[in-house]
N, C-alpha and C positions, 0 to 999 in steps of 0.2 A: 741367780739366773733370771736372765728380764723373762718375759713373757712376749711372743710377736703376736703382736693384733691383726687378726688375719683378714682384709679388707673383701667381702664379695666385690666382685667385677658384675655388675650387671647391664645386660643389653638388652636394648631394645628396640622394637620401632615400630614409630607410633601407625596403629591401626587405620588412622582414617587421613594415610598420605592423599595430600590432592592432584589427581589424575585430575587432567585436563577432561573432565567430562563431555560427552558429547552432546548437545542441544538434543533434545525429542522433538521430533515431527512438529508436537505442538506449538515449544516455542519458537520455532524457526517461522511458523508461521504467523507468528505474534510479533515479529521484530518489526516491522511497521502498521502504525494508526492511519488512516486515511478518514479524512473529510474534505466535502466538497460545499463550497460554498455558494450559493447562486442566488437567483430573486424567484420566489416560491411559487410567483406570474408574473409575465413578463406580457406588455401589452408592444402590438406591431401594427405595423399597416401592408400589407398582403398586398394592394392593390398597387399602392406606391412602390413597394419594393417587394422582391416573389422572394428574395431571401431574407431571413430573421436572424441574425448572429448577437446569439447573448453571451456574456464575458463569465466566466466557471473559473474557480481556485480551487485546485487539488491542493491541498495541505496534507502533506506527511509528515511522519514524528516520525522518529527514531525511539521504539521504548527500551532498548538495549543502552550499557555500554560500550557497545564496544562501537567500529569502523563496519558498514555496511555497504553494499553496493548495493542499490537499485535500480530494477526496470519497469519502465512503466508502459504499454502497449495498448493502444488506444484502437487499437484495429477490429477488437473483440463486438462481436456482435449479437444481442442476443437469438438462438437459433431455435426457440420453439415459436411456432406460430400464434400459439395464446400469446405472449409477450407481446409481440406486432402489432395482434389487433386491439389489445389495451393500451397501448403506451407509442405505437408508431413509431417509424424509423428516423432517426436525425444522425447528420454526419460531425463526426469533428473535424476542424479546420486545422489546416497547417501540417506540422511535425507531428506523425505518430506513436512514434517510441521513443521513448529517451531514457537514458543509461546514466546514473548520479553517483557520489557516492555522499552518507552521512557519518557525521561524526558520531560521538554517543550523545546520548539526549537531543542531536538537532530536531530541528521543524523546519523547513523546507515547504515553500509556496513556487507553484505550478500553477500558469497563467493561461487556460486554455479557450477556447472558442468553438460553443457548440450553434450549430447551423440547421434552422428546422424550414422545411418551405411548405407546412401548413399548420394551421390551427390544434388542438388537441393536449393532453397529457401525455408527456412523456416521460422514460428512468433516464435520469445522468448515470447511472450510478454504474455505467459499462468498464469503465477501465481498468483494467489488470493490471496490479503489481506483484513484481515477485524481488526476494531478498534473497541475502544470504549474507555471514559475517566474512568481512574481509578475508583473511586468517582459515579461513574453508576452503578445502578443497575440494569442495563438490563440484560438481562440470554446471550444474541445474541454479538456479534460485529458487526458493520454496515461494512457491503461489501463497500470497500473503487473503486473511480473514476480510473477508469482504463485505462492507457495512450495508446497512439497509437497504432496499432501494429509494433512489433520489426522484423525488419525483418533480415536475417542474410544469407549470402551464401554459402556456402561449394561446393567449388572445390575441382576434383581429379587430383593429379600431377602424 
């Protein structure tokens, strides 16, 4: 008489399935680097001309991979009054907001136009972006980590 080999069935399943995790706050608001590139002094002539327009490059990264949307609103103004009297008001020129989208790892250059009609130190460093990954179905984009302040000098020649 054979002997039947009696096989266990075993099941399983594996403990660390990957759920589509959901980003944290933090990194949602790490999905774009921003730097702004400008002349550290810019010299003018005031007399000749009452308006100064110097040429700014907002460079964004993408540090995700994935597909991101971005906004970028240039409207923002700083609202405490210490700010003003350190740094002074200047407008940016043209288009305010602009709606992109990157791929993963892009870099992405933004060609803007800051407008100052006096003398003094000012922050570039006003413009707000916010993100969010394509694939999101959040209504909002997370207000993205906002680099130092820019600061810029405009002299009168």
């Amino acid at each position: 008489q054979e002997l039947q080999e009696t096989v266990l069935l075993k099941f399983f399943r594996p403990e660390n399935t990957p759920v589509p995790a959901r980003p944290t706050p933090e990194q949602l608001s790490n999905l774009i680097k921003t730097s702004l590139h400008y002349p550290e002094s810019f010299n003018h002539s005031f007399h000749q001309k009452s308006l100064c327009l110097v040429p700014v490059t907002l460079l964004l990264s993408n540090c995700s991979q994935a597909v991101v949307d971005v906004m970028i609103d240039l409207r923002h103004k700083p609202t405490s009054s210490e700010a003003l009297e350190i740094h002074g008001s200047f407008t940016w020129l043209g288009q305010t907001q602009y709606k992109l989208q990157l791929k993963g790892q892009e870099v992405y250059s933004l060609q803007l136009k800051a407008c100052f009609v006096h003398t003094g130190v000012y922050n570039l460093g006003t413009p707000r972006v916010f993100a969010k990954p394509v694939d999101q179905v959040t209504l909002f984009e997370t207000s993205q980590q906002n680099s130092m302040p820019a600061l810029i000098i405009i002299n009168n020649i």
